[in-house]
DRENDO-1510 file (C-alpha; in Angstrom, 1 decimal, always signed):
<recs>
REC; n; res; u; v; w
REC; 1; UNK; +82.5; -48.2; -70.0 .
REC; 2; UNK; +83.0; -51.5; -67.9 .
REC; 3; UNK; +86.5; -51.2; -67.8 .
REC; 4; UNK; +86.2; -47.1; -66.9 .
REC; 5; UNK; +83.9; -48.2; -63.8 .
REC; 6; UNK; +85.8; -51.3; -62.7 .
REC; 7; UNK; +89.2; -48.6; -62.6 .
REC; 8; UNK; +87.5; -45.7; -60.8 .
REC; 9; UNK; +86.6; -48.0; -58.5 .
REC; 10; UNK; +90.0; -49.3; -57.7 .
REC; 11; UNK; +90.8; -46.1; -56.5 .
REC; 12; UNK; +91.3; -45.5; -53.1 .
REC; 13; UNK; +89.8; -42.0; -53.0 .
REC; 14; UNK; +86.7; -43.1; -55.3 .
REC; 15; UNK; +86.1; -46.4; -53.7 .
REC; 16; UNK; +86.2; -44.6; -50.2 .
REC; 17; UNK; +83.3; -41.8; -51.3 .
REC; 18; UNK; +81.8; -44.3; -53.2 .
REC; 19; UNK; +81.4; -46.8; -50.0 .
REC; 20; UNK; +80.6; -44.0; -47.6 .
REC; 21; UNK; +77.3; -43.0; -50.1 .
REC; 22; UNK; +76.3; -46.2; -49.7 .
REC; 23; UNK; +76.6; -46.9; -45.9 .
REC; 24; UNK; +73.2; -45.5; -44.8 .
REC; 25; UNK; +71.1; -47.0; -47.2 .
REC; 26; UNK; +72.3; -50.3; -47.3 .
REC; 27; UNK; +72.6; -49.9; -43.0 .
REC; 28; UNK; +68.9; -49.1; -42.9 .
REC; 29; UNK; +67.7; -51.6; -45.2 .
REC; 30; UNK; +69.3; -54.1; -43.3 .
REC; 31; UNK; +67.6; -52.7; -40.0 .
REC; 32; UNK; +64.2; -52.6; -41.3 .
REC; 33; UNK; +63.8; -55.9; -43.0 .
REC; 34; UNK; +66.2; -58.1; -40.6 .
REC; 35; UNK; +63.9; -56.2; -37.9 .
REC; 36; UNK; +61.1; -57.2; -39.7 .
REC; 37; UNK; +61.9; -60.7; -40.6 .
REC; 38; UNK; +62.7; -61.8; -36.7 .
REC; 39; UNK; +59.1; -60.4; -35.3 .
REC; 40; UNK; +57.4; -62.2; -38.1 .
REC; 41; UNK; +60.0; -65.4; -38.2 .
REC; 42; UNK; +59.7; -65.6; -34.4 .
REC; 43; UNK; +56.4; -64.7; -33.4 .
REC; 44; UNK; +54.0; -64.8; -36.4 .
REC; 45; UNK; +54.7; -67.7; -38.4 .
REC; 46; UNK; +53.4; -70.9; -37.8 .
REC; 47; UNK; +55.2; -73.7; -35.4 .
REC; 48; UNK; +56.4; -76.6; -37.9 .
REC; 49; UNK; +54.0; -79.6; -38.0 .
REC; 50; UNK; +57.3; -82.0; -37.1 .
REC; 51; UNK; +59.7; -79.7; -35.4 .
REC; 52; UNK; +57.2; -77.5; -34.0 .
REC; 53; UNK; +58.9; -74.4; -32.2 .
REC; 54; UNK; +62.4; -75.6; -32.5 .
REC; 55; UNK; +62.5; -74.8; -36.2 .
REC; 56; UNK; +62.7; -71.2; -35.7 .
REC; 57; UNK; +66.4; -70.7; -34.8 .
REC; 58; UNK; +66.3; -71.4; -38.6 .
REC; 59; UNK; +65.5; -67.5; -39.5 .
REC; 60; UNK; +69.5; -67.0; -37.9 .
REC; 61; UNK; +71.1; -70.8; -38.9 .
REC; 62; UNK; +70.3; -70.2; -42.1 .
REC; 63; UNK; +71.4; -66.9; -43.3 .
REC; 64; UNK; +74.7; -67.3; -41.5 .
REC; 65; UNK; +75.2; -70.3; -43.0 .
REC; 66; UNK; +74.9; -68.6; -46.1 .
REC; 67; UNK; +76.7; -65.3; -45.4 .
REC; 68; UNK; +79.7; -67.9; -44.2 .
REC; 69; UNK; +79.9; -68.9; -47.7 .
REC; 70; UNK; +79.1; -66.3; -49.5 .
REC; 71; UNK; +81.4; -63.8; -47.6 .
REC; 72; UNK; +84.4; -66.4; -48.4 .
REC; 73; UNK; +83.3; -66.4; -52.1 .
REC; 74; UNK; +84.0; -62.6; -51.8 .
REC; 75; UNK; +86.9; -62.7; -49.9 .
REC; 76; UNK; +88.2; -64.6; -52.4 .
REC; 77; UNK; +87.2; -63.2; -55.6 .
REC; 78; UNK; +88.4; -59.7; -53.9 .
REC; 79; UNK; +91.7; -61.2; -53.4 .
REC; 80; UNK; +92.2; -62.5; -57.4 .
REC; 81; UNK; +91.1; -59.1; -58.3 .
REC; 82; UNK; +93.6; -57.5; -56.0 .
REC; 83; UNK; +96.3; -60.3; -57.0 .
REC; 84; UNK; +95.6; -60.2; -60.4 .
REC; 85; UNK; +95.4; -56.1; -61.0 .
REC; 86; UNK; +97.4; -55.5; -57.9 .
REC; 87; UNK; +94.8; -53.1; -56.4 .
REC; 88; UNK; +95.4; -52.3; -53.0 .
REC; 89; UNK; +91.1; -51.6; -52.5 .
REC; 90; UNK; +90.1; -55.3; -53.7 .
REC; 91; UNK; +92.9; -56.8; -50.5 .
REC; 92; UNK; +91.7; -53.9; -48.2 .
REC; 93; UNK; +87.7; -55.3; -49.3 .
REC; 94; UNK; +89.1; -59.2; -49.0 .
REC; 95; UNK; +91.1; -58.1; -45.5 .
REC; 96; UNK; +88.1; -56.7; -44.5 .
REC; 97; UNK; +85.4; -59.5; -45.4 .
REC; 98; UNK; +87.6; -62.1; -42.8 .
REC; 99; UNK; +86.7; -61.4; -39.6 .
REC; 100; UNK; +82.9; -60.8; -40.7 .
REC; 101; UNK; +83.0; -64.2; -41.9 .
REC; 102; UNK; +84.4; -66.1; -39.4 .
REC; 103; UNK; +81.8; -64.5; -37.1 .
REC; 104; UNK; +79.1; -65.9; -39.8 .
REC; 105; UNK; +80.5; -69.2; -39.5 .
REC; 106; UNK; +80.6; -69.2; -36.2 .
REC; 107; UNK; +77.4; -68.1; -35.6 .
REC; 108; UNK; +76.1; -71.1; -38.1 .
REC; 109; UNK; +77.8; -73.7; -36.2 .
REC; 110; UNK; +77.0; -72.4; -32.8 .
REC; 111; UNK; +72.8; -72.4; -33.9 .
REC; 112; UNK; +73.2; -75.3; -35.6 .
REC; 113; UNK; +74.4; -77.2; -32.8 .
REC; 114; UNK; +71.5; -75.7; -30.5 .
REC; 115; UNK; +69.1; -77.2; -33.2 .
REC; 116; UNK; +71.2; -80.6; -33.8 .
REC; 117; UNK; +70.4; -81.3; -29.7 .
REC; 118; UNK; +66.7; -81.4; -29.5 .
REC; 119; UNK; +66.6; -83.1; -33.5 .
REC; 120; UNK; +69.8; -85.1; -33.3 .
REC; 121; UNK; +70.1; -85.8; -29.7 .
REC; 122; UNK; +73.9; -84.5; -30.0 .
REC; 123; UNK; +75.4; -81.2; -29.9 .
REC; 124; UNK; +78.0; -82.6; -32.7 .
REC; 125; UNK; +78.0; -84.8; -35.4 .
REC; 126; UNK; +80.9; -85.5; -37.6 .
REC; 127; UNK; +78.4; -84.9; -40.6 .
REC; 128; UNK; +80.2; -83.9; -44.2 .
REC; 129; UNK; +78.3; -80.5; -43.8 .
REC; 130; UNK; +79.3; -79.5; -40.0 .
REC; 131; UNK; +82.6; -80.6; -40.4 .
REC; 132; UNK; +83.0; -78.8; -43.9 .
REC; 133; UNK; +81.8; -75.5; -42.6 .
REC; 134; UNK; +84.1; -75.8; -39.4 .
REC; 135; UNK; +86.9; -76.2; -42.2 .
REC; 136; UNK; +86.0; -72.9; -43.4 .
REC; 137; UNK; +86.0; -71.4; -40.0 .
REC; 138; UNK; +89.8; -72.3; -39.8 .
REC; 139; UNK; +90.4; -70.7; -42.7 .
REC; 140; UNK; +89.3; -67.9; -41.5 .
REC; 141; UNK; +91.2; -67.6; -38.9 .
REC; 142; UNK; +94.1; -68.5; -40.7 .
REC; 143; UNK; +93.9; -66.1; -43.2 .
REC; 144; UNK; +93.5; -63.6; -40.5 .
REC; 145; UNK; +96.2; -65.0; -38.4 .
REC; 146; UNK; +98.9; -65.5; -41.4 .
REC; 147; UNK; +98.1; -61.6; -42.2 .
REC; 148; UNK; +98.8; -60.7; -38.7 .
REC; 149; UNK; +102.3; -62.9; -38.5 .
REC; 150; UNK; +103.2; -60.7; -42.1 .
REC; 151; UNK; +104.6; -57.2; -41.3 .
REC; 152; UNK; +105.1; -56.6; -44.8 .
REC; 153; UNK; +102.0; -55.2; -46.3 .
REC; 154; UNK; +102.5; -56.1; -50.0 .
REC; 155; UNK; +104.4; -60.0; -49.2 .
REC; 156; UNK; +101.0; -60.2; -46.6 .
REC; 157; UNK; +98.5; -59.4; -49.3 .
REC; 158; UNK; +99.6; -61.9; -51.8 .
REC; 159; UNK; +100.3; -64.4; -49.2 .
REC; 160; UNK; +96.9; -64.2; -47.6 .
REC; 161; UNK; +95.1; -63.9; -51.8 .
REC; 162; UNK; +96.8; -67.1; -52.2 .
REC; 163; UNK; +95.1; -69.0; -49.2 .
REC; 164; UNK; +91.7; -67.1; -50.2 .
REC; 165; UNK; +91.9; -68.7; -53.4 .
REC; 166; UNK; +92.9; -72.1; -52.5 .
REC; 167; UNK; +90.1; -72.5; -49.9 .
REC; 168; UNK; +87.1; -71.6; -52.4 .
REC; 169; UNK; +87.3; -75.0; -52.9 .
REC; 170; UNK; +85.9; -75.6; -49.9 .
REC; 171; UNK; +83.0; -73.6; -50.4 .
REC; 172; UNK; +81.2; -75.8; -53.6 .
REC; 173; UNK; +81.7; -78.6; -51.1 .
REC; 174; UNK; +79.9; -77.1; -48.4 .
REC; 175; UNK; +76.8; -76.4; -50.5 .
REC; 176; UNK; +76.6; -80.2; -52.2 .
REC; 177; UNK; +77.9; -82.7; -49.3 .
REC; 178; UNK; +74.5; -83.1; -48.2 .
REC; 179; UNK; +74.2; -84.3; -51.8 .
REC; 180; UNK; +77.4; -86.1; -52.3 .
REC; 181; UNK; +77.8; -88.3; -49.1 .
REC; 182; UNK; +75.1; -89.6; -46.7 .
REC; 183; UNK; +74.1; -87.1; -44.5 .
REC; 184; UNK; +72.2; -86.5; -41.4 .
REC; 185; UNK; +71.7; -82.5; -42.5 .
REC; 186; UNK; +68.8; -81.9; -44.6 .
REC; 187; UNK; +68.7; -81.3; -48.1 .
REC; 188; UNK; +68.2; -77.9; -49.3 .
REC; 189; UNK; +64.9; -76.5; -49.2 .
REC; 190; UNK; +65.3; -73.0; -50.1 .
REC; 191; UNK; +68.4; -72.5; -52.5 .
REC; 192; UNK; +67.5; -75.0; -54.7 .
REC; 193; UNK; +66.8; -75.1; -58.4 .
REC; 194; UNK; +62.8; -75.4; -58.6 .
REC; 195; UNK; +59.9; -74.2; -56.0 .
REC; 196; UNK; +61.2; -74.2; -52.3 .
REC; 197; UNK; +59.6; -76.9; -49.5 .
REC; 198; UNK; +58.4; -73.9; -47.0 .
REC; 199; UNK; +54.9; -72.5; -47.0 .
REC; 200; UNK; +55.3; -69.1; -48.0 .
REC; 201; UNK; +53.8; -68.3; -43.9 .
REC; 202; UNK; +57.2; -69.4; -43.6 .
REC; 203; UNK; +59.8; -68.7; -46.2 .
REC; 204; UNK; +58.5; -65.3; -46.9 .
REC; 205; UNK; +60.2; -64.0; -43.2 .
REC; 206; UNK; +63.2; -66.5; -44.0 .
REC; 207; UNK; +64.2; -64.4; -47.4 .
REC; 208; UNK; +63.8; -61.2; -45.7 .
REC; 209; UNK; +66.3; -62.5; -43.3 .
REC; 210; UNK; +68.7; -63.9; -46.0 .
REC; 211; UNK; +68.1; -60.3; -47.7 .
REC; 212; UNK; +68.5; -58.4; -44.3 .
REC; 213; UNK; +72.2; -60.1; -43.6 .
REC; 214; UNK; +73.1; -59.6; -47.2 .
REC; 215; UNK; +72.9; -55.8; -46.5 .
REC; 216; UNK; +74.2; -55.8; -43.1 .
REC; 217; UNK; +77.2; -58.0; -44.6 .
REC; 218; UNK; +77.6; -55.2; -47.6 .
REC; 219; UNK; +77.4; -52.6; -45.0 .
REC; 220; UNK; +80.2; -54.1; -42.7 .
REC; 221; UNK; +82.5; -55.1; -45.2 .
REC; 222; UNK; +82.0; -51.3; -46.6 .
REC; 223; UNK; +82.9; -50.1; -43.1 .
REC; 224; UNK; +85.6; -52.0; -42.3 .
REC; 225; UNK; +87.0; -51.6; -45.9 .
REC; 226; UNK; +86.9; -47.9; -45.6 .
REC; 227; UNK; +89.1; -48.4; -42.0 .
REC; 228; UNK; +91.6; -50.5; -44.2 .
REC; 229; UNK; +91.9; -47.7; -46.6 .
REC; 230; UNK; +92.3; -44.8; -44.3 .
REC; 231; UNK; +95.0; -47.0; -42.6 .
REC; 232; UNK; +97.0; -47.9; -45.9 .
REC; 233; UNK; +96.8; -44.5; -47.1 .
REC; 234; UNK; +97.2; -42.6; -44.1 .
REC; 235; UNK; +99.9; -40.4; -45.9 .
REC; 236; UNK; +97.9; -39.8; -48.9 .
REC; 237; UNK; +97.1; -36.5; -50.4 .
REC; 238; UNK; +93.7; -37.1; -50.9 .
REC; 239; UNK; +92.8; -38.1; -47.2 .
REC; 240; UNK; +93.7; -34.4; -46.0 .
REC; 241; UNK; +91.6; -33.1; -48.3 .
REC; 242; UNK; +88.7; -35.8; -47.5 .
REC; 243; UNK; +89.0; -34.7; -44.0 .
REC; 244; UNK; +88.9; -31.5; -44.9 .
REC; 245; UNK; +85.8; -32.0; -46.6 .
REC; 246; UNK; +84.1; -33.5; -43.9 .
REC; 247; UNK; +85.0; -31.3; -41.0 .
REC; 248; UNK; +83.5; -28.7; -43.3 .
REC; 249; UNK; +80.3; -30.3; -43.7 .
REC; 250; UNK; +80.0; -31.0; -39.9 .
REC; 251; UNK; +80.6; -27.2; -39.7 .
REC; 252; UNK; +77.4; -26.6; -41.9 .
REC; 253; UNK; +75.2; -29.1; -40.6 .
REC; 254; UNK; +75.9; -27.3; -36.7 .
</recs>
């Protein structure tokens, strides 16, 4: 039964329906708790007894941290699915989750280095976490960049899968270099094994925030994978009819 799902969904036509069903509820989700975490995050919670307001560009460091990573993570497992199987939906999903990411990472880095100011007195440090996680914003943009340079679709894909693949390795080190070497980021106080640091005042908005960018992440990558479809298969049967279908049900709907 597995096997029968994981194959349906390797099909172009399938995966596309499949995606656009999903859209609106994962879209709104996002809305309502990301809207929801910020307004309590920002205004309601407490200030930090040691970092007092500064702390609260956490509620958007934090989850793009995280989205950086995990978005690699499925980058990469999309393309060793599409490597592996040779499914044309898992490198249009891992195509599609590289441009998200590198805005994540971005994102992480650029709030970070507002909070590293006032706490650090520095804008950059060469810390083992920082300068892990601005490794994995140039391989972003080299994945991106070396699919560009490739006109071939099918050379680009594996190409690009390969470079996915290699690069995971950087993630594991991301998550454990505040662990492994001495550094001036602090240690985990949310994902970790055991009950987190925060007052729940406090990490009660922060997980709504991790939750909210999980399902605007879903919801993007969904999007954009459903561009990279219609553009791979733009002579494809089935997209006439899919058209089709949906000019037809704008018709009703008016």
């Amino acid at each position: 039964m597995t096997w029968l799902w994981f194959h349906k969904l390797a099909s172009p036509p399938h995966f596309y329906r499949i995606a656009g069903r999903w859209l609106p509820w994962l879209g709104w989700s996002a809305a309502v708790l990301g809207v929801t975490g910020l307004v309590w995050g920002l205004v309601l919670a407490p200030s930090d007894y040691q970092q007092g307001e500064g702390y609260r560009i956490l509620y958007v460091h934090a989850p793009s941290a995280w989205l950086s990573t995990f978005t690699y993570t499925t980058m990469a497992v999309s393309a060793a699915v599409g490597l592996v199987w040779r499914m044309n939906v898992a490198h249009s999903v891992s195509a599609s989750c590289a441009p998200l990411g590198a805005s994540f990472t971005f994102v992480a880095l650029a709030t970070g280095s507002l909070w590293g100011k006032p706490m650090w007195g520095t804008w950059w440090e060469w810390d083992p976490r920082l300068t892990s996680e601005l490794l994995l914003l140039f391989l972003y943009l080299g994945y991106m960049g070396l699919r560009s340079a490739i006109e071939d679709q099918t050379r680009a894909d594996r190409v690009c899968a390969l470079l996915a693949i290699v690069g995971v390795v950087n993630v594991p080190i991301i998550y454990y270099s505040v662990e492994w070497w001495n550094s001036l980021h602090q240690a985990p106080s949310v994902m970790k094994f055991g009950k987190p640091t925060m007052p729940a005042s406090m990490l009660v908005p922060l997980l709504m925030m991790f939750a909210a960018g999980t399902l605007f992440a879903a919801t993007m990558v969904l999007m954009r994978a459903r561009g990279e479809i219609l553009r791979r298969e733009r002579v494809g049967t089935w997209l006439e009819a899919a058209v089709g279908e949906s000019v037809a049900l704008t018709g009703e709907k008016r």
